[in-house]
C-alpha positions in Angstrom: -8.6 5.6 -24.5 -5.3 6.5 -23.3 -4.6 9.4 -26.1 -7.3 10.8 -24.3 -6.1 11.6 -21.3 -3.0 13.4 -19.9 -1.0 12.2 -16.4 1.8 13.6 -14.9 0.9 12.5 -11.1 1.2 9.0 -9.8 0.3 8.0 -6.7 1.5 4.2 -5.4 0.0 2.4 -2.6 3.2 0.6 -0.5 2.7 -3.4 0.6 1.8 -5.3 -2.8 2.3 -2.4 -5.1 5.8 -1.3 -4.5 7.2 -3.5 -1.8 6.8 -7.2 -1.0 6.7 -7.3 2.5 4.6 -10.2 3.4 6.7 -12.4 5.2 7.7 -9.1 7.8 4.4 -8.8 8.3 3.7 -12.5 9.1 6.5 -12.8 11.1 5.8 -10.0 13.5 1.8 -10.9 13.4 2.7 -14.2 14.7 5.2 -13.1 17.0 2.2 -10.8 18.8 0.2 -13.7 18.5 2.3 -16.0 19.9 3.3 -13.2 23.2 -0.6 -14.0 24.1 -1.2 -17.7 23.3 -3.1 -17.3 19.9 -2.8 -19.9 17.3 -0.2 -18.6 14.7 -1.2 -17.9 11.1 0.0 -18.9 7.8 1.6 -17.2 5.2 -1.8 -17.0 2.8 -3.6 -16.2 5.7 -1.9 -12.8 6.2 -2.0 -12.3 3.0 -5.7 -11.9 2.6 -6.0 -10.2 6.0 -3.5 -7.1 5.0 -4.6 -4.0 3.2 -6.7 -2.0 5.8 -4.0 -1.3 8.5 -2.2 -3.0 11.2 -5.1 -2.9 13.6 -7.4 -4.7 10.9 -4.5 -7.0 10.6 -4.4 -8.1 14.1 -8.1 -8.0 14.4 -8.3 -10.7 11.4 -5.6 -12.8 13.0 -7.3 -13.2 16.0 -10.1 -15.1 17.1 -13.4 -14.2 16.2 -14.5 -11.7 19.9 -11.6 -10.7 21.0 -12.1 -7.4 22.9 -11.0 -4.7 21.9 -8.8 -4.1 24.8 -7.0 -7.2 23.5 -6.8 -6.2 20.6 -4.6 -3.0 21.1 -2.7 -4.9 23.0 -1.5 -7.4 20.6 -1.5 -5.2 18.3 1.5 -2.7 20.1 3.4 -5.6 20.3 2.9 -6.1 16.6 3.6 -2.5 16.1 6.8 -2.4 18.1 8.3 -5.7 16.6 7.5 -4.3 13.3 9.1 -1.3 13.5 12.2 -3.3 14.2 12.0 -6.1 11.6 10.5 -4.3 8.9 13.3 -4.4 6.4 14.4 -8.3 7.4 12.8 -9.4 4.4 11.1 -6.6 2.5 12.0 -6.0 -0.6 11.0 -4.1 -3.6 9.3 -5.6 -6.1 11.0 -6.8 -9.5 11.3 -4.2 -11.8 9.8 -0.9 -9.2 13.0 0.8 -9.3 13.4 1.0 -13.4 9.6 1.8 -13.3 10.7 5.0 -10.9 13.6 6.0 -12.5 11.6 5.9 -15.9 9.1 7.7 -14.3 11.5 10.3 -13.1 13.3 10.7 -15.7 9.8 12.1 -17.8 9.3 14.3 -15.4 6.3 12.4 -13.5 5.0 13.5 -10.0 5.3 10.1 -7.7 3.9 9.7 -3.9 2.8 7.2 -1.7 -0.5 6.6 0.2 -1.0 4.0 2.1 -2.8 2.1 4.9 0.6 0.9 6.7 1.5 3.3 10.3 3.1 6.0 8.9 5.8 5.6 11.0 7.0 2.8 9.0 5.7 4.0 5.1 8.3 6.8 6.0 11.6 5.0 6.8 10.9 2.5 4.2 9.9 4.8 1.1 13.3 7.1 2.5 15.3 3.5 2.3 13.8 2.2 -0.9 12.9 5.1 -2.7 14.2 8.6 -1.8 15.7 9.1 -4.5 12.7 9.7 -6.7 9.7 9.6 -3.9 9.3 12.6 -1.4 6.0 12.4 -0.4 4.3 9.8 2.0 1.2 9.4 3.7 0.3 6.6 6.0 -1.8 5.8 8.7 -1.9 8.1 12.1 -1.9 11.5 10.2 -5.5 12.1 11.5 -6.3 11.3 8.6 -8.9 8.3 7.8 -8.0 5.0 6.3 -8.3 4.2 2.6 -10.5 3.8 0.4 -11.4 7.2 2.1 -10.1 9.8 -0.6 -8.3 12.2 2.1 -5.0 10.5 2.1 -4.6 11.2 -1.8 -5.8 14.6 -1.7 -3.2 15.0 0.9 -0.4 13.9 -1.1 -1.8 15.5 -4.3 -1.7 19.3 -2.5 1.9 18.5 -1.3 2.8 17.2 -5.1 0.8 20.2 -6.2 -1.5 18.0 -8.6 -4.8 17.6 -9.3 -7.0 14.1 -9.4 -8.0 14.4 -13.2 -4.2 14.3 -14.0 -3.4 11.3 -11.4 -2.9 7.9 -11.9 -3.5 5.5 -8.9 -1.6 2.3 -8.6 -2.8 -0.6 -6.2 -2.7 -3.9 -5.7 -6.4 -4.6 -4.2 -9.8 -3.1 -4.1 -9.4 -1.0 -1.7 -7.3 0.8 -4.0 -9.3 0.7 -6.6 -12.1 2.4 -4.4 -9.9 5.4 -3.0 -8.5 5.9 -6.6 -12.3 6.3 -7.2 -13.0 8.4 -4.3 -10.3 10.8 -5.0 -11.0 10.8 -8.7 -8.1 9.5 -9.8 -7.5 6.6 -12.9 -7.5 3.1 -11.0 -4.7 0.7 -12.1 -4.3 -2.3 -10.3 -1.4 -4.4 -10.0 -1.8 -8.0 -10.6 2.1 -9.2 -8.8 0.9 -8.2 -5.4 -1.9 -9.8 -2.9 -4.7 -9.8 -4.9 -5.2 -11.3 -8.3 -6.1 -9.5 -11.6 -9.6 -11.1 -11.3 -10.6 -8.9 -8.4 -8.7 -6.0 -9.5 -11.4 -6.2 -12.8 -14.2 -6.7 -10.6 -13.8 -3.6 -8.4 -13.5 -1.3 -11.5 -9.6 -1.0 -12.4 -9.3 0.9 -15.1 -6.0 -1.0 -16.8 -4.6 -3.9 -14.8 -0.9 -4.6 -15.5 1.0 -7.6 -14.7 4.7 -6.0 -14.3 5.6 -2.4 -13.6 7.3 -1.4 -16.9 3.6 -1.4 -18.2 2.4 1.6 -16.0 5.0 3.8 -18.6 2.4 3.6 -21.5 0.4 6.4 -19.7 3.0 8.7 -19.5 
């Protein structure tokens, strides 16, 4: 299969592909939560509730009604303690920054498109990965969500690639849907939120278990 096709694009999503930022995440959800009086929630818990944005995040962590109203409000204090704790515990996966420098070094087109506010994909890919990734796109770009395809037709124009030639790399199925949508090949990465089991189900092309793997398509 894979002498059949030619790549020279790949396109990452951020939490669970690149970086693990989990307990960030979890830590600043239960800080909102715990500014309004809502139960706190565990680390496994946040886990399955991340992967559609920090709105959907919040949403999922609280109770089962809550207004909307309340929602944006818990969710700017989320947002704002985010933005300052974001790199507390983040880290990059083991093994991400030989996979990019591999990458690089063949001459490979990388981005980033994810569902995180793009006011923190862009201070954290510039931290992590500047050296060999220059183009972002996260959440408030007026641009819809994933696994809406616009976000990696975005990136691909900036890149100046083309879906046929791109590879997609996530770690759930919503990833595995916009790599779909935008025509791209789905790979799913099993080390992040989601297991390999429902990588397969949603349709992942090739699902690898650590990043040095992704080179056998290049």
């Amino acid at each position: 299969m894979k002498q059949n096709l030619f790549f020279d694009t790949v396109i990452f999503d951020l939490d669970g592909t690149l970086l693990n930022s989990l307990q960030d995440l979890a830590a600043s959800t239960n800080f909102a939560l715990c500014r309004f009086g809502y139960p706190q929630r565990g680390i496994d818990e946040v886990r399955r509730f991340v992967g559609n944005g920090g709105r959907m995040l919040i949403t999922r962590a609280l109770p089962e009604g809550t207004t909307s109203e309340e929602i944006e409000k818990v969710f700017d204090v989320f947002a704002g303690h985010y933005e300052l704790h974001m790199r507390d515990h983040t880290r990059p996966y083991p093994g991400i920054d030989e996979m990019l420098s591999a990458l690089s070094g063949r001459g490979i087109r990388m981005g980033v498109v994810s569902n995180k506010m793009n006011d923190a994909v862009v201070p954290l890919i510039d931290f992590w990965f500047g050296r060999w990734i220059k183009v972002a796109v996260g959440e408030g770009n007026g641009i819809p969500k994933k696994p809406d395809p616009q976000g990696v037709r975005k990136a691909l124009s900036l890149l100046g690639s083309v879906p046929e030639h791109t590879v997609y790399v996530g770690d759930s199925d919503v990833d595995v849907a916009t790599a779909k949508n935008s025509g791209a090949f789905p790979v799913g990465c099993s080390w992040g939120f989601r297991d390999r089991v429902l990588l397969e189900r949603a349709g992942a092309q090739l699902v690898i278990d650590f990043p040095k793997e992704l080179l056998q398509l290049f």
